[in-house]
C-alpha positions in Angstrom: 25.5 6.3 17.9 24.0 2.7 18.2 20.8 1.5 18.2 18.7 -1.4 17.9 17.6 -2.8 14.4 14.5 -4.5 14.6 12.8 -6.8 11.8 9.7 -5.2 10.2 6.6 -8.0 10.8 5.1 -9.7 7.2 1.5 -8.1 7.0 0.9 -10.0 3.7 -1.0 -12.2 5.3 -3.5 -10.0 6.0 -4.3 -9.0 2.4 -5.4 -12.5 1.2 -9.2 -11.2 1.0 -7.7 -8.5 -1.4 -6.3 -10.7 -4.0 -9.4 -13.1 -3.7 -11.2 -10.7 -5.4 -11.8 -11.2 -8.8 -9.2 -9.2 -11.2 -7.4 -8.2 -8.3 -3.7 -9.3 -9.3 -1.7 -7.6 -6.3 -1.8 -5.8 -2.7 1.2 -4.1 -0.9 1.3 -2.8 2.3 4.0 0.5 2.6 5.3 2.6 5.4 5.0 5.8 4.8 8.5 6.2 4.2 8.5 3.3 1.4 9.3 0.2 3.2 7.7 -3.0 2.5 5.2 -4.1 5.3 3.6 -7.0 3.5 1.9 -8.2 0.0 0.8 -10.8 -1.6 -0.4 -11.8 -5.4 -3.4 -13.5 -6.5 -3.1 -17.2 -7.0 -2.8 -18.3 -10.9 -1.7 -14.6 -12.7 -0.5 -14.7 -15.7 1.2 -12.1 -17.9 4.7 -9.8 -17.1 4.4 -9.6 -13.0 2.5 -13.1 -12.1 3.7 -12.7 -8.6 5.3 -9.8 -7.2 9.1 -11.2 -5.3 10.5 -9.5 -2.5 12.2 -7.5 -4.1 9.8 -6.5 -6.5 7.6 -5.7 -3.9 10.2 -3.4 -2.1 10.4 -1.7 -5.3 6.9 -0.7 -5.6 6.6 0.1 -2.1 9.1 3.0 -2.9 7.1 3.9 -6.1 3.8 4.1 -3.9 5.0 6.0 -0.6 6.1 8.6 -3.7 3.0 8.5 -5.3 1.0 8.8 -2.1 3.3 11.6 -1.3 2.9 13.7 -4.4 -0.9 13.1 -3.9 -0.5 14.6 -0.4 1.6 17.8 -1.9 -1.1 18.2 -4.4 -3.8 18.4 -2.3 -2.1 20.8 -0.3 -1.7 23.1 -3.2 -4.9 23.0 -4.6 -7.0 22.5 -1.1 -4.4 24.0 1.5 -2.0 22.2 4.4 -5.1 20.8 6.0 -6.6 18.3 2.8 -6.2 15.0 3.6 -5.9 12.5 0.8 -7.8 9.6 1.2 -7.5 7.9 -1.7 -5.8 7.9 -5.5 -6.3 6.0 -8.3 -3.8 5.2 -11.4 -5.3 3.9 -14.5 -3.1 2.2 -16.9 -3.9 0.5 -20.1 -3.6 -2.7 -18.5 -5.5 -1.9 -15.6 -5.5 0.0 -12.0 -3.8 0.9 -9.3 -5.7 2.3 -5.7 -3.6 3.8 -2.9 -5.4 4.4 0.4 -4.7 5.5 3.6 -4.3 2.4 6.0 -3.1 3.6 9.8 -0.6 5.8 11.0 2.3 6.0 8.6 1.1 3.6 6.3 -0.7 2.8 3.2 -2.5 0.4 1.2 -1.9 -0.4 -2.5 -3.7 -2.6 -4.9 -3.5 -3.3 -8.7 -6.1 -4.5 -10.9 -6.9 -5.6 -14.2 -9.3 -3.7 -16.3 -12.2 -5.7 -16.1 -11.9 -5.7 -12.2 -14.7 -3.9 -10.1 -12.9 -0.8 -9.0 -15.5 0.4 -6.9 -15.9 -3.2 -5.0 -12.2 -3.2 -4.4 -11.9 0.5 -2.8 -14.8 -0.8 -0.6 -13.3 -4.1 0.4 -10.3 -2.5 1.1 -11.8 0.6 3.0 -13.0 -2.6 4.9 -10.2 -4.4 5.1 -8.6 -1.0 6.7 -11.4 -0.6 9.2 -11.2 -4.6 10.4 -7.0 -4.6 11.0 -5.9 -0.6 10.8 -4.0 -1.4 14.2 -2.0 -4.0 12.0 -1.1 -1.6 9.6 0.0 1.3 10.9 3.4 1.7 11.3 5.0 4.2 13.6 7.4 7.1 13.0 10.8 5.4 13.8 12.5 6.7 17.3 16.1 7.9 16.6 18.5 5.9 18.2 19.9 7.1 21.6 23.4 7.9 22.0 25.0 5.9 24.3 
């Protein structure tokens, strides 16, 4: 088999109005299957993770398309095959984490320190989803023809 390998656009860009928020400290954008579409951190962080790297990043994409995932089988225990998730939420002693829904095949994922405004944040980025969804959606990948 052969196929075409095609580099994955840099959505980072687009979450700048994220990490402007006060306490916001980092935004990721994940396929659904884990990959890194984009992030970015807020300028000035201090503390363990003042900016996430590449790899870093790739790292918690995996870690979020799993969470996002086991919040997707939960629902579908408790609620049956039809629940959507729309969002979750992870609170840490340091602060939080919000995973949404952000176009086909992808996700949105934020962390915050504690003192952030949680509820502003899952508002700006319900926003923020609404304005450039198209952006971040990321298609099922086609397998690749045999030739």
């Amino acid at each position: 088999m052969t196929g075409t390998i095609t580099r994955l656009p840099d959505l980072g860009w687009m979450l700048r109005p994220l990490t402007g928020i006060p306490g916001v400290r980092h935004a990721v954008v994940v396929s659904e299957d884990g990959l890194r579409l984009g992030h970015a951190s807020a300028e000035n962080l201090s503390g363990p993770v003042a900016g996430l790297s590449v790899a870093d990043a790739e790292s918690l994409s995996a870690a979020c398309a799993a969470m996002t995932m086991t919040g997707r089988s939960t629902s579908a225990l408790l609620f049956g095959r039809g629940a959507e998730t729309r969002q979750l939420m992870l609170e840490t002693d340091q602060g939080f984490v919000l995973f949404t829904h952000a176009g086909v095949g992808a996700h949105l994922g934020v962390a915050t320190d504690l003192d952030a405004d949680v509820g502003l944040v899952a508002q700006q980025m319900q926003l923020l989803v609404a304005k450039i969804g198209a952006h971040l959606s990321s298609l099922p990948r086609d397998e690749a023809a045999a030739t």
